[in-house]
Every structure is written in structure tokens, then in C-alpha cells.
C-alpha positions in Angstrom: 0.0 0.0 0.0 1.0 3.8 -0.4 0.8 6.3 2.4 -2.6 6.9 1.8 -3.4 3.5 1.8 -4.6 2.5 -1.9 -2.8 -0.3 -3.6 0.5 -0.1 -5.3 0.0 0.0 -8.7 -2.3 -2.3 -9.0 -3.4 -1.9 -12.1 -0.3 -2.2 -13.5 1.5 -4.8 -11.4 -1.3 -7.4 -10.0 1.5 -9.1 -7.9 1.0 -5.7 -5.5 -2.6 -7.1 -5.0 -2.8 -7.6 -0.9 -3.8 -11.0 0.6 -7.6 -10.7 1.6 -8.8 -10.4 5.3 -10.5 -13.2 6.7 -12.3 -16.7 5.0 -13.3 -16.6 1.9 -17.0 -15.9 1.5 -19.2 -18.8 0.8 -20.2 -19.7 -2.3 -22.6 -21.5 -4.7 -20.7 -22.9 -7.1 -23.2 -23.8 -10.3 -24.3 -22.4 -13.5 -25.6 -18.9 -11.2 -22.1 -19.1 -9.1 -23.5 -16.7 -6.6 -22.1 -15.1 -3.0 -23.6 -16.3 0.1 -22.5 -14.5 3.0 -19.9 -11.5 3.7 -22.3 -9.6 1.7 -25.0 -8.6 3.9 -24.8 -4.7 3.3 -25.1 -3.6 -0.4 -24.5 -0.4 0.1 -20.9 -0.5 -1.1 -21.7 -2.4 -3.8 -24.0 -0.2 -5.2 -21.6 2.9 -4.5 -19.1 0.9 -6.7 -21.3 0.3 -9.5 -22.4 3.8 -9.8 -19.0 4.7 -10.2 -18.3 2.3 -12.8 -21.2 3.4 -14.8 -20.2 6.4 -14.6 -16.7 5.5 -16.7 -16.2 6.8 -20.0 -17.6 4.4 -23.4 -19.8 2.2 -20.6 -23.1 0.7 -21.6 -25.2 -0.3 -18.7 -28.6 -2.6 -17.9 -29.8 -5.7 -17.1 -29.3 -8.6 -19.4 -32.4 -9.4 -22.3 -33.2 -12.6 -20.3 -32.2 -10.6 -16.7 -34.0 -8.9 -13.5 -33.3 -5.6 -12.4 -31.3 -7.4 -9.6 -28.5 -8.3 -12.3 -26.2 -5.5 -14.0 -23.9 -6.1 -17.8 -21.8 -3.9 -18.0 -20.3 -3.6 -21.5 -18.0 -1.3 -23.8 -19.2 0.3 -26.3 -18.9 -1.6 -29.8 -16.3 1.2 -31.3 -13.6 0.7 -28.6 -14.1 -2.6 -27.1 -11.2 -5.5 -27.8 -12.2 -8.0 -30.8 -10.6 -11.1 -28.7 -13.9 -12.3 -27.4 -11.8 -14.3 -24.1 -11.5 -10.9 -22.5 -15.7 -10.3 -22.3 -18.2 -12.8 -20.6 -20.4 -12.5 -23.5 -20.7 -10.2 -26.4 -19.0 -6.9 -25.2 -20.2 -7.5 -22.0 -16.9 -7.5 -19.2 -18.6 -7.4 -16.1 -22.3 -8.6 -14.3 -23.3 -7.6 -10.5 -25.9 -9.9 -9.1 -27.7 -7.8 -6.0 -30.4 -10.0 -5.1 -27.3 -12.2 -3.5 -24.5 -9.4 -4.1 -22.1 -11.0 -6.2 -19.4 -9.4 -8.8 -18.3 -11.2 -12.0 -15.6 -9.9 -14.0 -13.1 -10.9 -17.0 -9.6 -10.5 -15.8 -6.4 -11.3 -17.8 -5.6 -14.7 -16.6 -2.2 -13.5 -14.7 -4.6 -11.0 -12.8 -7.0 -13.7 -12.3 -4.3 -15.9 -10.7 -3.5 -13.8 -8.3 -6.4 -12.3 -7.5 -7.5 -16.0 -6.5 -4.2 -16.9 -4.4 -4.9 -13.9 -2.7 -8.3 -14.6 -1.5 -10.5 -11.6 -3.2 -11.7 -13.7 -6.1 -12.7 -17.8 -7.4 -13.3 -18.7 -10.8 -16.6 -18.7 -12.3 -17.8 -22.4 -12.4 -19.1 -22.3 -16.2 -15.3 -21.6 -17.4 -14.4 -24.8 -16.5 -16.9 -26.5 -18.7 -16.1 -24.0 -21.6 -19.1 -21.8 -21.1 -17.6 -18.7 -20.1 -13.4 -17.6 -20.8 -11.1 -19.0 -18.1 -10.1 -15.1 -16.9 -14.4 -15.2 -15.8 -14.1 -14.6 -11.9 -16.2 -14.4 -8.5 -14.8 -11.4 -7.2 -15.6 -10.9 -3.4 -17.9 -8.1 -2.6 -16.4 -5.8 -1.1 -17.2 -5.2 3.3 -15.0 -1.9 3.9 -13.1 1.1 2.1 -9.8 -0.6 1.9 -11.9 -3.7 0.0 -14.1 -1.4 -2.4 -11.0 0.6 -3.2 -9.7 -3.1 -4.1 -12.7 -3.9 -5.9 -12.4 -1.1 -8.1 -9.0 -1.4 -8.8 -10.5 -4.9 -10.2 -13.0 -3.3 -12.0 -10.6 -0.7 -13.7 -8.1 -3.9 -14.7 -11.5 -5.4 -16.5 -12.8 -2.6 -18.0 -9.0 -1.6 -19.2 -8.4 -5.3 -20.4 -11.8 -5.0 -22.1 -10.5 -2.0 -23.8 -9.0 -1.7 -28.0 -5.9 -1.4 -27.5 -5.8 1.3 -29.9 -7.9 3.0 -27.4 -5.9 5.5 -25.5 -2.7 5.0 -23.1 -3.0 4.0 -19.7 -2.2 7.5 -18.3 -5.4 8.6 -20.1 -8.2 5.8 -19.5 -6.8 6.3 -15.4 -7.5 10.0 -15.1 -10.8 9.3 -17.8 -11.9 6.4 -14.9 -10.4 8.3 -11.7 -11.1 11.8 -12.7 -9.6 14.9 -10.9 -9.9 14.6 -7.1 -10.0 11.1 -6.9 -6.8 10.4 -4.7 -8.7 12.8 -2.2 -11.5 11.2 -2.2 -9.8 8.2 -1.5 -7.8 9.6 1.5 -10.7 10.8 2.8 -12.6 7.6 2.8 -9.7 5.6 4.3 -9.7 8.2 6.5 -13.0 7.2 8.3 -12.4 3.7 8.0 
């Protein structure tokens, strides 16, 4: 961690990714690999979400055959990656299930590894039937500031691996996703925790 606490370049070096507090959470593993406990209080959850929606070239809603429980998040067709291994389906790189709070995401597969040895994520069950790409993971709902901050550092690695490369640099899609005032915001809320 840095001095104000957020992870060292994480987005850039997933081997900086710290070792998760705690037991891993429970989970169903099955077709609807769902969260079953550690995820009580949504609250952060749906703060993260809104933030992510709020990233540049984002397309967000519930899936055709979905609830209003159940978030895709997708890139737009003009900038998203034509590998289909780094999306869940279609353009879509990430789901959040609130009805039992779960996050799945498409992570590079050295991202996936460690975010797995580390405790924060599992794979999704359907990759290893072929159904979704191997990088598919249950990522661990987040249960304080240090974890969200965590959670959207996973986030930004999707969205960024879901990206053309073409796109724009790193330096850009960062302050594009962060914006001006982030690191504050982050002190702050690290502050309180």
C-alpha cells in the first residue's frame, strides 16, 4: 500500500494485489455461481457500480433474459477489444448480481491468478466446462473502504483489459476512470475507515 493506503499499482502490477482479510466468502458454485454470506450490506456495492457506470464508453442494464437485480456492464462496440476471451459475452466484461450481491468480472488470466491466491476472487464455475473464458471470476464483494478501493481497482483492470488497444494510453483511461480529485476522495474515505 501507499501512504494513503490505496494499492500499489495495482493496475499495472497485479502481484502488488494484498492477501484478503479473513475466510473466503461462501459460495454456490453452479451455473448462477452466486455469494452467500460477507455480503450482507449492499450499500458498497452499489456505491461501486455507480462509479463504474459512470466510466467513460460504458453501456449499462440488465441482461435481455435478466432482473433488475442483475447489471452487464459492457464497452461500447467502437472501442471494445475483438478477442472475445476478454468479455463474458458479447461486449459485456462485467455482471453484478444484487439480489445475493455477487461481482463477476473478465480478468487477464495473470490478474485472475493472483487475484485468486490472494483470497479476493474464485473462478466462475461455467469456465471450466467452456461456457464462459477461463479469466471469468467471482470477485468478493467488497465489506469496507480498503476492499471497495480493491474492488475497483479490479474493476478498472477489466474494464481496461476489455478495452482496444488502440484505445488511448494508460495515463489517459486512469484520469478518464479516476477523474480529478480522486486520490482525495480516496484519503478521505480511508480516513474514516
Amino acid at each position: 500500500m501507499d501512504r494513503i493506503g490505496r494499492p500499489n499499482n495495482l493496475v499495472d502490477n497485479p502481484l502488488k494485489l494484498p492477501i484478503r482479510r479473513g475466510k473466503r466468502p461462501i459460495t454456490i458454485r453452479g451455473p448462477l455461481h452466486v455469494q452467500c454470506n460477507d455480503n450482507r450490506d449492499d450499500r458498497l456495492l452499489r456505491r461501486l457500480v455507480d462509479e463504474v457506470i459512470a466510466w467513460p464508453d460504458l453501456e449499462a442494464g440488465p441482461l435481455p433474459v435478466g432482473s433488475a437485480d442483475l447489471i452487464s456492464l459492457k464497452i461500447r462496440e467502437e472501442v471494445a477489444a475483438e478477442e472475445p476471451s476478454v468479455f463474458i459475452a458479447g461486449r459485456e466484461f462485467a455482471r453484478v448480481l444484487f439480489g445475493a450481491p455477487t461481482i463477476y468480472l473478465t480478468l487477464p488470466l495473470s490478474c485472475a491468478h493472483w487475484a485468486i491466491i490472494r483470497g479476493w476472487a474464485e473462478p466462475h464455475f461455467s469456465s471450466s466446462f467452456g461456457l464462459v473464458p477461463p479469466g471469468v471470476m467471482v470477485v468478493y464483494t467488497p465489506r469496507d473502504e480498503h476492499e471497495f478501493v480493491i474492488c475497483r481497482s479490479l474493476f478498472q483492470i477489466s474494464y481496461n483489459f476489455s478495452l482496444n488497444k488502440r484505445r488511448t494510453n494508460p495515463a489517459e483511461r486512469d484520469a478518464q476512470v479516476f477523474g480529478v480529485g480522486r486520490e482525495s476522495d480516496i484519503r478521505e474515505a480511508l480516513a474514516v475507515a
